[in-house]
Structure formats: structure tokens, C-alpha cells
N, C-alpha and C positions, 0 to 999 in steps of 0.2 A: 921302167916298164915292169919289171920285175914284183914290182913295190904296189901299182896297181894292178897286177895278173891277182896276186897272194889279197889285196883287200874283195876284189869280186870273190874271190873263193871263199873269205871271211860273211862277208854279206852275203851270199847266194847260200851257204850253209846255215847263215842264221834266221834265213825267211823259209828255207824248209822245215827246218827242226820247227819253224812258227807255226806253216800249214800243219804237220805232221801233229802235233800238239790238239790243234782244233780240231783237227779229223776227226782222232783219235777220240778226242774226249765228245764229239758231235754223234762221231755213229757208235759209242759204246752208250752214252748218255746216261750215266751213273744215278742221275737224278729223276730222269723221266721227265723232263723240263723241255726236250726238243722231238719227242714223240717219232723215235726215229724204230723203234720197235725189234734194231738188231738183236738186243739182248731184254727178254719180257721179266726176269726177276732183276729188282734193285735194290740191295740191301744195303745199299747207302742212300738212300735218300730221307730217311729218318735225319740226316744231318742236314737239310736244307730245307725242311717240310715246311716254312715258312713260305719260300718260294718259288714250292712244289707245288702247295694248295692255292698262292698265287694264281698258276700259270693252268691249275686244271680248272680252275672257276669259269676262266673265259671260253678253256675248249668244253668242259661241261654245259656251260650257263643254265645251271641250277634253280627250278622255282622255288625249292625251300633248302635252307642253310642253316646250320647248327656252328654255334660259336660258344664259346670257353677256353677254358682251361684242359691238361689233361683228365682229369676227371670226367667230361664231357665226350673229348677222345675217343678214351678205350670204351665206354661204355654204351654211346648212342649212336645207335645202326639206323643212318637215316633210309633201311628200307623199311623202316617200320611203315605201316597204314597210316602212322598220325600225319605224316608228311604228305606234302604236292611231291609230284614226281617228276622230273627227276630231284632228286635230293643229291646232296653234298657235306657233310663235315669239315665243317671249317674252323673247328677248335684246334688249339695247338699247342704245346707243352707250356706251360708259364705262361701264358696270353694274359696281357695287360687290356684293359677296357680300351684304350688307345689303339693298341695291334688290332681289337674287334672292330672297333669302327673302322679302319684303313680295309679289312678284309669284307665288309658288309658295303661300303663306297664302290670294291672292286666288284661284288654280287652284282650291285645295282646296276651297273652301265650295261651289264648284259640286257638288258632290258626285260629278262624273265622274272625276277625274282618276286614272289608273291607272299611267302612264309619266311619267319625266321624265329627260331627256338635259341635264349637269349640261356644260357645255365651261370646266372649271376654267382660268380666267388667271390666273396670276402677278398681274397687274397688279389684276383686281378682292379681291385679301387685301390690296393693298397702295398703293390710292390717296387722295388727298391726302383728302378730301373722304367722309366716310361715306355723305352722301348726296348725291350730284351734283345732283339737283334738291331745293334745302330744304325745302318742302312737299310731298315724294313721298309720305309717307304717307298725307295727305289723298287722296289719288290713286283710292284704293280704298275708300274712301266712294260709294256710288250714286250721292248727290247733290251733290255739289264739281262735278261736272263742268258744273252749271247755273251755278257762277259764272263760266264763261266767257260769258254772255250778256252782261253788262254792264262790256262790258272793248271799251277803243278798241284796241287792239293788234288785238283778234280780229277789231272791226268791222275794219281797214287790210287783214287778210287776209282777212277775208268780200268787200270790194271787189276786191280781186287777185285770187281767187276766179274772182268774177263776171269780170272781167275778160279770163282767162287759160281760159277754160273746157277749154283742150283741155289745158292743164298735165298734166307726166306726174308722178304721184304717185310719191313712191322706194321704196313697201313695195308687197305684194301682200296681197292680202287675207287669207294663210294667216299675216301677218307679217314674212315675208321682204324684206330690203331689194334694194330693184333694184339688180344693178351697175351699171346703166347710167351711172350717175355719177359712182361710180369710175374705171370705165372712160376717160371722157371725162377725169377730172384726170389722170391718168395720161398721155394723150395731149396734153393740150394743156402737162404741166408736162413735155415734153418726155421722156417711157418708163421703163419698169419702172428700169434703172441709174441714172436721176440722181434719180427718186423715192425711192428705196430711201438712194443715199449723204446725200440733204438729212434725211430722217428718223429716219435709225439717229444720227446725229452727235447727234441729242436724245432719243430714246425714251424714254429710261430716266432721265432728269439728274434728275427730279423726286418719284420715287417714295421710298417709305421701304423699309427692307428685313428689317424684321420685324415682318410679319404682323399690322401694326395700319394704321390709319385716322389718319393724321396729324393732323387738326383734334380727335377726339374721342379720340385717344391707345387707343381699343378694339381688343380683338383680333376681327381679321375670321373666327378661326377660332372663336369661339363662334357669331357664323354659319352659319357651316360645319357646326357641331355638331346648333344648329337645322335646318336641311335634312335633316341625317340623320333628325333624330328624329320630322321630319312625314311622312316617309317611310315608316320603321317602324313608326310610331303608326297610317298612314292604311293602309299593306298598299300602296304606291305603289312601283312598279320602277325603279331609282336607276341610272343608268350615269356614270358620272363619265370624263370623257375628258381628257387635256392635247393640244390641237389640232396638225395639222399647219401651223405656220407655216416659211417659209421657213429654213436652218438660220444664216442672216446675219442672222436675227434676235437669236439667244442669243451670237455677236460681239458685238453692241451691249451686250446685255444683261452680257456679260464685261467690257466696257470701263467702262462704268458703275458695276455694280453687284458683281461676281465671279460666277463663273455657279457657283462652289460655292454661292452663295445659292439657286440656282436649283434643284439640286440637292436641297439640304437641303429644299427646299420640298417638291418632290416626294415626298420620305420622310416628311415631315410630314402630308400628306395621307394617303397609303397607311396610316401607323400611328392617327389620329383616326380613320381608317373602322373600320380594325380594333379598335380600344376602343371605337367605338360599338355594332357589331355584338354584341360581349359583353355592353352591358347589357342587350341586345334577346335574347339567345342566338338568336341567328341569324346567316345566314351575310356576311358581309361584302358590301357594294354592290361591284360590280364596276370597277374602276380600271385605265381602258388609256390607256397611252402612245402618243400619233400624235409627240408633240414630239420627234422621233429622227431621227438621221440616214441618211437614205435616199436612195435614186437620187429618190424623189418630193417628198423636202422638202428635195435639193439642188439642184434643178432650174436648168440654165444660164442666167442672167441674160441678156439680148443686150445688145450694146453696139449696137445700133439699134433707132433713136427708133421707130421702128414698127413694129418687132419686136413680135409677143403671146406673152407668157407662157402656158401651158398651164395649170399649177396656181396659180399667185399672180400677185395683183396689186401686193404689193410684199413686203417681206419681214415683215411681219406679217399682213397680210389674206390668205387661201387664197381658191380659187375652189369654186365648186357641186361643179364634175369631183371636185375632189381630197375636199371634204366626202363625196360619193358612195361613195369609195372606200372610206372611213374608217367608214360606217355599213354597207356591205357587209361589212366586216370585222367590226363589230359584229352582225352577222346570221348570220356565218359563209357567207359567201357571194364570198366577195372574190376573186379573180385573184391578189392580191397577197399569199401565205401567211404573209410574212415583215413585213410592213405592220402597225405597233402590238402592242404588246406589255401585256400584261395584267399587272397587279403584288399582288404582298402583299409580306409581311413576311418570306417567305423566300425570296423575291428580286430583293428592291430593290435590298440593296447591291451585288450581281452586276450590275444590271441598268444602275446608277449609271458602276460601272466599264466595262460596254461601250459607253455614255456618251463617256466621257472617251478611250477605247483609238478608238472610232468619229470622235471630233472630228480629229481631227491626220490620220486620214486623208481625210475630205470636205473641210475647209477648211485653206486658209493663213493663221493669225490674224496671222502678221507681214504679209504680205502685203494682207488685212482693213483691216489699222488703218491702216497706207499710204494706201488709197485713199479710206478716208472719214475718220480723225480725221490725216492727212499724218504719222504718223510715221514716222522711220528708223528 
């Protein structure tokens, strides 16, 4: 008797510590995944944002979405005018073409979604990893997101949580990542030049260079293919862009990888639009170049620590300002006439060559490599 009085109190103790747990982690909601609104800042949910922007897509249900990389993130404020409104960011930190299409499938079912602003990176056709989080497709199930209840990871940030109540959350509610944290590493690892030469020396050492997904050996432009075609299939407005990043970033991208790869990429893209467009008999998604060399994506680095950059914060991440510019241009509304360039098939190659004739005059690649990989 004694032997079952002592196992009820074993069992009856270990299904409350269960509820207590869920509670716990339900009404602090660390993530903002169960919209229980006890606690309005989360400064943990930067560690879930995959599942975060999941779960806000269906309570949003967004007529225009913006998808990338972080580069796309921190810089593009979908309350701009170029958007349908409501808008949503749905770029995510290391997003694979893969992750984009699983998040542009989840847009769709809403049955709103009208726009979608594509900020093509080199890097997500061509990262280690298909899926940077391995149960990302569970992600977009309604209900996965309840198995964060009975998880001690989530109870340690439901405590920090509570805790930390004034914590500043790194996204905004439309998506957008705050820079304010960038900002900050930037400043305390000492300004935009010694950020920029610690990071270009590695960018690129790890990627592969054609257009597949290292671990699953897949081409990320089948992908790519899919996007098009839920597009087409849904009647959804496709803008495809190659972002203004800093122009010391495609140095890197040269020392690493060749930037003919980079190149080539670009033309590859431009021509799958235009073969897709065929089977659709419609007219091709529109494809503009910001990745060019400009008085705005060459912009003077300072060699003082607390110098601010104007448009980047180092030479991959751009800032809102210069995002701004870039969607005014897409709206035809820009200051900047000559700011991005819009491509097909009848003139990439030209476009390629002004490329290459434009490099040697904004940068000094002997010079470049000097400074951040020390060669003579």
C-alpha cells in the first residue's frame, strides 16, 4: 500500500511540474508564437524567428512579403509605399532559397498574398546546409508550435523573460530586424573598417559554387523554379532584386570564389526567369541589379572608429536609407535615375561587361587584397 500511496505522489508530482512547465512557458511566451500578450517585449525570440515569422504570417496574412537573407532583414521596412499593405518580412538570417519557398507556400494559403519582393543572394543558391534549421518544415504546421510548451530551453528563456521584462526585442512587429544591434557590434568591435577587413578575409571560404546545397548535393535553382511557379500559378507580383551590398564585398567574393562565378550567377537567374515565363506565356518577373558599382554601393569606408557609415553597416549588410532608395527605384520614384538596372536576356551580357569595365574603375583589387588578405 505504502509502495502505491509513494508511486501516486511520484506521478501526481511529475504531471504538475508537466502542467507548470506549459503554463509557464504559454502565458510568458518568450517567443510570441501563442500571442498571449502577458509579457509585450521578447527578447528571445530572435532565437526562433524562423517560427516566429511562421506563425505571424497566418495571424498577419500579408498581401506583400519580402524574403532573403539577413541583408534583406535589417534593411527592408515593409511599410514602405512600394508594398500592398499589409506587408510582412519574411527574410531570415542565412535563409536558403529552400527556407524561402517553404515561407512563400506558408504566405500563400492565406489566401491574401498579392506581392512578393524576392532580394536574390548569391549566398542562399549556394549554402552549406538546405535547411539551416532541420525541422524548418515542421515550422508551418499550426500546431508544432505547442511543442515549445514542454521544452526547458524555452522554460530558461520564459525565466529571462520575466526577468529582463524591459528587454529590447531585435525585430519589429512588421518583421524587420532592429539595427540597433548591429549597430552596437560594429561600435564596440571597434567601426565599419576593421569589421569589414575581420569578415571579407572569411565570407566566402565556405560556400560551394555551383548552385547546389552542399549537404543534400540539390540544385537550389529548382527552388528558384518553384517560386516562380507559385507565382504564376497564384497571379502574385514577383520582383526579384540583387541587393545593394557594399562593392568590397564582391573583392572578397573575387578572392574566394572568382567573381566570374558571380557573374555567371546572375545570368543564370535572368535566363530561368525567362524560361519560366515561356511556360506561363507571360511576361517575365522583373530582375534589377542594386549589386553595381555606384557612387552608393561604393561608399567611403572611414578609417575612424566612430565614424557612421551612411548606407552600410559593413560590407555585406546595407542600411534602411540605402534599402529606401532601392525600392524607390523600384516604384520609379527615385532621385537616383541611374541607381539599378533592370536585366533580360538582351542585356545581361552588356550589362555584365559594364560590370567588369565599372570594377577597375571604383576599386583597387591589388590594393583590396593588401589590406585584408596582406598580399604584395
Amino acid at each position: 500500500m505504502k509502495n502505491k500511496f509513494w508511486i501516486k505522489i511520484v506521478l501526481g508530482s511529475f504531471f504538475i511540474v508537466i502542467f507548470l512547465v506549459c503554463a509557464i512557458n504559454y502565458v510568458v511566451d518568450p517567443y510570441g508564437i501563442y500571442n498571449t500578450n502577458f509579457f509585450k517585449n521578447k527578447p528571445f525570440s530572435h532565437t526562433q524567428m524562423r517560427i516566429v515569422k511562421a506563425s505571424k504570417t497566418a495571424e498577419i496574412k500579408p498581401s506583400s512579403i519580402v524574403l532573403g537573407t539577413s541583408r534583406a532583414e535589417i534593411a527592408i521596412n515593409p511599410n514602405h509605399n512600394y508594398f500592398i499593405q499589409p506587408a510582412y518580412n519574411l527574410a531570415v538570417t542565412g535563409s536558403t532559397l529552400y527556407e524561402s519557398k517553404l515561407f512563400l507556400q506558408n504566405a500563400i494559403k492565406t489566401g491574401k498574398l498579392k506581392q512578393v519582393l524576392l532580394v536574390a543572394d548569391w549566398r542562399m543558391f549556394n549554402e552549406e546546409k538546405m535547411r539551416k534549421v532541420p525541422d524548418v518544415d515542421n515550422y508551418f504546421n499550426p500546431f508544432f508550435k505547442y511543442a515549445y510548451l514542454l521544452n526547458f530551453k524555452t522554460l530558461k528563456n520564459s525565466y529571462a523573460t520575466f526577468k529582463n521584462k524591459d528587454g529590447r526585442d531585435q525585430h519589429y512587429s512588421n518583421g524587420q530586424m532592429d539595427n540597433y544591434f548591429l549597430t552596437e557590434y560594429i561600435h564596440l568591435s571597434g567601426g565599419h573598417l576593421k569589421v569589414m577587413n575581420n569578415d571579407e578575409k572569411t565570407y566566402y571560404s565556405n560556400f560551394t559554387k555551383n548552385n547546389t546545397y552542399k549537404d543534400t548535393k540539390k540544385s537550389s535553382f529548382d527552388d528558384f523554379k518553384d517560386i516562380l511557379k507559385m507565382c504564376y500559378e497564384n497571379n502574385i507580383k514577383l520582383d526579384i532584386v540583387f541587393g545593394p551590398s557594399h562593392i568590397r564585398q564582391w573583392e572578397s567574393f573575387d578572392y574566394h570564389l572568382g567573381i566570374n562565378n558571380f557573374y555567371d550567377w546572375k545570368k543564370s537567374v535572368v535566363k530561368v526567369v525567362d524560361d519560366e515565363s515561356k511556360k506561363y506565356k507571360k511576361a517575365p518577373f522583373r530582375v534589377v541589379d542594386f549589386s553595381i558599382y555606384h557612387s552608393l554601393t561604393a561608399e567611403v569606408v572611414p578609417t575612424d572608429p566612430l565614424a557612421k557609415m551612411e548606407y552600410h553597416f559593413e560590407g555585406s549588410h546595407y542600411k534602411e536609407k540605402l534599402a529606401n532608395i532601392m525600392l524607390d527605384t523600384l516604384n520609379v520614384s527615385s532621385n537616383y535615375n541611374d541607381f539599378g538596372v533592370e536585366l533580360n536576356l538582351n542585356n545581361i551580357d552588356e550589362h555584365l561587361e559594364r560590370l567588369k569595365n565599372d570594377r577597375t574603375k571604383y576599386i583597387d583589387t591589388k590594393k583590396y587584397r593588401k589590406e585584408v588578405f596582406g598580399e604584395n
